[in-house]
Every structure is written in C-alpha cells, then in structure tokens.
C-alpha positions in Angstrom: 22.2 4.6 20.3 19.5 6.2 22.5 20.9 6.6 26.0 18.7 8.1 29.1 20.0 9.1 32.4 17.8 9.4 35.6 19.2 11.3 38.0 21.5 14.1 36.3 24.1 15.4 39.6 27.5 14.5 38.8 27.7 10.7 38.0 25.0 11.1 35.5 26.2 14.5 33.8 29.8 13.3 33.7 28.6 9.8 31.7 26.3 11.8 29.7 30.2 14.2 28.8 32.3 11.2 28.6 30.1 9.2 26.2 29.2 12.0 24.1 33.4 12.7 24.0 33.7 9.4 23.0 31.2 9.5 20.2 32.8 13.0 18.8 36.3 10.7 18.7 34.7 8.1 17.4 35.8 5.5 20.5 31.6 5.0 21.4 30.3 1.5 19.6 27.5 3.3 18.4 27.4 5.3 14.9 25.0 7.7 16.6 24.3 9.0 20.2 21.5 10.5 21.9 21.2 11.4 25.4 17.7 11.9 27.1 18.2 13.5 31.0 15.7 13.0 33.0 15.6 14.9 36.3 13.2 16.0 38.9 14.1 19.5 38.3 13.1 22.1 35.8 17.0 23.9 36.5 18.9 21.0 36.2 17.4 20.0 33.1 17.3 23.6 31.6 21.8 23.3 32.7 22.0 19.8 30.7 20.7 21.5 27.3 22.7 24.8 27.8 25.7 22.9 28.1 25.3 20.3 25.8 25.1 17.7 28.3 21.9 16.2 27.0 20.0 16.5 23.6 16.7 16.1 24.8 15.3 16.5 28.8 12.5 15.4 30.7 10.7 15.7 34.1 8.6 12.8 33.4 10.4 9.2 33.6 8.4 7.7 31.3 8.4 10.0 28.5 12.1 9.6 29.2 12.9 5.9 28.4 9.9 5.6 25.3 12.5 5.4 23.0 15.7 3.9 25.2 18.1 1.4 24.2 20.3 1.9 27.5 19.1 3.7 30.5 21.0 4.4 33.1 19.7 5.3 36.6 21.8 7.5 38.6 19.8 8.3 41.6 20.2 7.9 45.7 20.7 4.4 46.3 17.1 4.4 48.6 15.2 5.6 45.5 16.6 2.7 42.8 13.4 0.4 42.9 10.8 3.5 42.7 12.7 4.9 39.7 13.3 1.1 38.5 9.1 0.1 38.5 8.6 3.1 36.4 11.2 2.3 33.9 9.7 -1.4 33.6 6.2 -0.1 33.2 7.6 2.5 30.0 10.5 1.2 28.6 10.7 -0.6 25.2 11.5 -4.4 26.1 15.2 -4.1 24.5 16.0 -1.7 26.6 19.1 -2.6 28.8 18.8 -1.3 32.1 22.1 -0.5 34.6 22.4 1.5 37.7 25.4 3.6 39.1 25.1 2.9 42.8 27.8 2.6 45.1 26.0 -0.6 46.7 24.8 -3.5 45.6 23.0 -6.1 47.6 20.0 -3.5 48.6 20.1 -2.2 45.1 19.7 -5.6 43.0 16.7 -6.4 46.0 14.6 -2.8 45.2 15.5 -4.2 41.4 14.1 -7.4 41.8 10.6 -6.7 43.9 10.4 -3.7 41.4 10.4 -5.1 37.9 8.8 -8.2 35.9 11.2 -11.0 36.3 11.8 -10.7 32.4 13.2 -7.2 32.3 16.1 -8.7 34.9 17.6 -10.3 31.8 18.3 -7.0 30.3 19.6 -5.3 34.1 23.2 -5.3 34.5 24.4 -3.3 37.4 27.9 -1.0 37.5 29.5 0.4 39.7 32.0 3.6 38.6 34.0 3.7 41.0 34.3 7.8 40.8 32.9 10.8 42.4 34.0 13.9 43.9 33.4 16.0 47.4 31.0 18.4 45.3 27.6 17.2 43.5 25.2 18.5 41.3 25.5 18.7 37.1 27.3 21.5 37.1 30.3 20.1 38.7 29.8 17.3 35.8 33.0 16.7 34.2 33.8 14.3 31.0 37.2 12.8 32.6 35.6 11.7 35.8 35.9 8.1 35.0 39.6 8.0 33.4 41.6 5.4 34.5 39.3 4.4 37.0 37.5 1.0 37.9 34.1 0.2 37.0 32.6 -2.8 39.1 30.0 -5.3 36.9 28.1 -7.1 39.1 26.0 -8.9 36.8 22.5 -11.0 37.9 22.3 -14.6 37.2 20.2 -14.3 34.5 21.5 -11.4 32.8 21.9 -11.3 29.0 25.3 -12.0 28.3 24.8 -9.5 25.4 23.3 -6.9 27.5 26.2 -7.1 29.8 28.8 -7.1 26.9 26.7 -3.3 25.9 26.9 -1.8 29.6 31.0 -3.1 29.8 31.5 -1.5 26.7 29.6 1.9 26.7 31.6 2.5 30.6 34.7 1.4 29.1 34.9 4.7 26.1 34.3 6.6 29.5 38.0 5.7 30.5 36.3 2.8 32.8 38.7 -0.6 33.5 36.0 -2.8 34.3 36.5 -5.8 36.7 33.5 -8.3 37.7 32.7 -9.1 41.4 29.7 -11.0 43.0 27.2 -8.1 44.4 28.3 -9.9 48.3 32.3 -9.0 47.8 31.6 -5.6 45.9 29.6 -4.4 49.6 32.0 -5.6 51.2 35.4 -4.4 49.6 33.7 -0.8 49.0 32.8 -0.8 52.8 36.7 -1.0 53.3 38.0 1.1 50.7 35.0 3.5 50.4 32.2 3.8 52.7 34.5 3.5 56.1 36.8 5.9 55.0 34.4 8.1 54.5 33.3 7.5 57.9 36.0 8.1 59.5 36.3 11.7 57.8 33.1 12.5 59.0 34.2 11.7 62.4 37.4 13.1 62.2 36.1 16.4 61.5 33.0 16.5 64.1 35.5 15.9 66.3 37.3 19.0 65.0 34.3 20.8 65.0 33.3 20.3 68.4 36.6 20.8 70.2 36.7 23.9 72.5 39.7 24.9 70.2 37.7 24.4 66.7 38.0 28.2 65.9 41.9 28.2 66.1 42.3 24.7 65.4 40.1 24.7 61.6 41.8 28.0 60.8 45.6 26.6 61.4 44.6 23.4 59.7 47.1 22.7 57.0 47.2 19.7 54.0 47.4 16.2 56.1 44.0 17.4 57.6 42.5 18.7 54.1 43.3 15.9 52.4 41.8 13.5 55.2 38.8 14.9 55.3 38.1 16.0 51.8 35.6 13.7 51.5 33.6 14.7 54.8 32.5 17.3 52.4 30.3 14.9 50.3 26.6 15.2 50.0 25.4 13.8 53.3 22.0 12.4 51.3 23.8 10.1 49.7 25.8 9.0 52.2 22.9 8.8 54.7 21.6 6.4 52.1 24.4 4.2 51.5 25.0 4.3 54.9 21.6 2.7 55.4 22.0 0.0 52.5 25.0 -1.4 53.4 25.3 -0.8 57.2 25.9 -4.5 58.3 29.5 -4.2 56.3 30.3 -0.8 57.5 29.7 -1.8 61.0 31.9 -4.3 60.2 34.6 -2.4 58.8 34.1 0.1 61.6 34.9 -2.5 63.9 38.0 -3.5 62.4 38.6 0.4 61.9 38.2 0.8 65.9 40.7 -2.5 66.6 43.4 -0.9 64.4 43.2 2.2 66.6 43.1 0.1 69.8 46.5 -1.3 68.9 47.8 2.1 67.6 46.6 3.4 71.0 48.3 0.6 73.0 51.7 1.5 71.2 51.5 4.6 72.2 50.7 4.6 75.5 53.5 2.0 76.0 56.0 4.7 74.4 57.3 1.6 72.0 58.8 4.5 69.5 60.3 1.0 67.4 56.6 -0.6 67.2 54.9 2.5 66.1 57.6 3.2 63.6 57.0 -0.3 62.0 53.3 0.5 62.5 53.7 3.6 60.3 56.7 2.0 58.2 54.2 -0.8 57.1 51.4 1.0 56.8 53.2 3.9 54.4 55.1 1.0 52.4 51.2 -0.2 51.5 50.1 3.1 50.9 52.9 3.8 48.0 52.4 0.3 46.7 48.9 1.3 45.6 49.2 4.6 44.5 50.6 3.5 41.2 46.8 2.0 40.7 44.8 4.7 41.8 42.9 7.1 38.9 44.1 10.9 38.5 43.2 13.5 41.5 40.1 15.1 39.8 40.5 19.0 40.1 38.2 21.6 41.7 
C-alpha cells in the first residue's frame, strides 16, 4: 500500500511511525507499505527520511499523491479544501482520501466545494482523537494513538469499502474507532476538547497578567501544570479550530460560565455541604472515566 501524508507535524509523523510499526509486526492489512511525506518545508522533509519516518518526500502535492492508494491530509483545519482541490486534480481515481482534523462540519464543507462530486465516494473523514502540548515531526511518536478513540464520520455517499480501508489502517495504529454524525462529533469535542482548552488558555492569561504572576508562576505546583498543560498547544491550530467550530464552543463556553456562576453562588453563600457535593459529584465523574481514557503520552 502506497500511503501519503500532507502535512507532517505530529499527527502526520506519528501515523506515518505507527503504521510502518504495524507493517514490521505484521498487524498492517497491506503486504507492503510505503509512505510519501509531503510538507511545505525542505527541513521537515529532510527529518522524515533521516528518521525513517517516510520513504520517499515531497514539497510538491501533486507529485506526492501520483501514485496514492490512501492519502491522508493532516494539515490546519483552515487549509483542508486548498490541500483537498489539489489532491482531486493529481490523485489516481482509487485513491481513498481521509483527513485528521479535529472538526468536522467546516471540514466536510471546504471538502465538498473543493473536489468533483465523484472523488466524495472515496473521502472518509477521521478524527484521532490524540495530540500532545508540543508539535512539529520531531516530537512524532509511534504510540500516540494507543488505546485511543478514532472518530469516523463518514459522508453519505462514501464507499462503504473505502471506509472499511481508513477504519482499518487507524485501527493497527492502536485506534478504537467509534462512528458519529459530523453535527455530534463538533459538538461532543467542543465539550471534551476545544472548551477545555479554552479554559486553560484563560486560566493561564489570567495567571499571566496578575500583579503577582512573577511569584505566583514560579510557586506554581502540579494541580496548575496539569490544568494548563494544554494552554501550551500550537496557538495556529487552535486559532483555526477555534474559528471552524465557534458556534459550539460558544456554546460550551456558555455552559462553562453557568457552571461557574453556580460554583460562585455556593461560595459566596459559605454552603461548605453544597460545595462539598459540588466537588464530591464532580470527582466521583472524573474517576468513573479515567478507566477509559488512553495512556499519558510522555515528554
């Protein structure tokens, strides 16, 4: 199987490990493997063939994909139909096409207005629900996706063979793959995903801008690290998926915000047995789902 990646930061380059991980353990439903990177830039490429990342590399999209059987485009949400058009305008018409990005609804539109309506038969988008506070290839690793969930949000008129190929090839990544409609994936990822992240970006601009910021940052200890270890993300991306999906982070956000009001009014009314059973409640949910959640990646 010939496999190009567009876009090789640390979603890309950790699919590209994984897969080729598989194939040396002989888990990948392919006899052979291939992987073409292509990338933007000259150093990123040059990383992906010194570390066996990719076998072959290009700048140019369409000398990429030639030869594709799967191509997957890892790039900023904002930039999915521009990459998209030039895949439909090069790519053999086999080729199955998915996308890694952490929205939907915006996503499958770009797709749409961006390729012939036939080539939609052969685009199944996923999800992999994985990432870490630091980007670029060289923080690419191949268990990235172990144990985690991979979300199929398949198009009316996709192939179901072509969806059967994109399941498959995520799940010798370590995926569990679970289907949703593009509508509920944007809006249970605004919840568990894009608010959170959010709120650790607020959480520490408010630490950043408070007159004791110096003292405070330095004596910060692990509640604060870990709640704002994702405020460390690459802010491109996030402005991006910010922008694609706003509507259901505003939403979230306002739920976010009602939450605190009640949290607030506790408080202020010194009601120590309510804002126990606030946190009670609220701790007894977090422990039920940490027996779901994927590994901690390490640094």
């Amino acid at each position: 199987m010939r496999i190009t990646i567009i876009g090789l930061g640390l979603i890309g380059g950790s699919a590209a490990l994984a897969w080729k991980a598989a194939h040396r353990e002989g888990r990948f439903p392919a006899s052979s493997l291939e992987i073409t990177a292509v990338d933007t830039k000259q150093e990123t490429l040059d990383y992906a063939l010194a570390h066996g990342i990719a076998d072959k590399v290009s700048l140019d999209i369409a000398e990429g994909v030639k030869n594709a059987d799967l191509i997957l485009a890892a790039v900023p949400v904002l930039a999915m139909g521009a990459v998209m058009r030039a895949v439909d305008a090069a790519a053999p018409e086999r080729a199955v096409l998915t996308d890694a990005g952490s929205i939907r609804m915006s996503v499958i539109t770009q797709v749409r207005l961006a390729v012939r309506p036939e080539r939609l038969r052969r685009y199944v988008p996923l999800h992999p629900i994985a990432g870490a506070e630091k980007a670029g290839v060289e923080n690419a690793v191949a268990g990235l996706y172990r144990k985690a969930t991979g979300v199929v949000t398949p198009l009316p008129e996709s192939d179901p063979d072509a969806a059967g190929l994109v399941a498959d090839v995520w799940r010798t990544a370590g995926l569990h793959v679970v289907e949703m409609t593009p509508e509920e994936h944007d809006r249970v990822y605004a919840e568990v995903s894009h608010v959170p992240h959010m709120v650790a970006f607020a959480l520490m601009a408010m630490a950043a801008a408070s007159p004791d910021s110096r003292t405070a940052l330095k004596a910060a200890g692990g509640g604060f690290r870990d709640t704002t270890r994702v405020a460390a993300a690459d802010a491109r991306m996030w402005a991006d998926i910010t922008r694609g999906n706003r509507h259901a982070i505003l939403d979230g956000i306002s739920r976010f915000e009602a939450a605190m009001t009640q949290l607030k009014g506790l408080i202020l009314a010194d009601d120590y047995d309510a804002y126990f059973r606030y946190f009670e409640k609220a701790a007894e949910a977090r422990r039920a789902m940490a027996a779901s959640l994927p590994p901690v990646q390490k640094s």
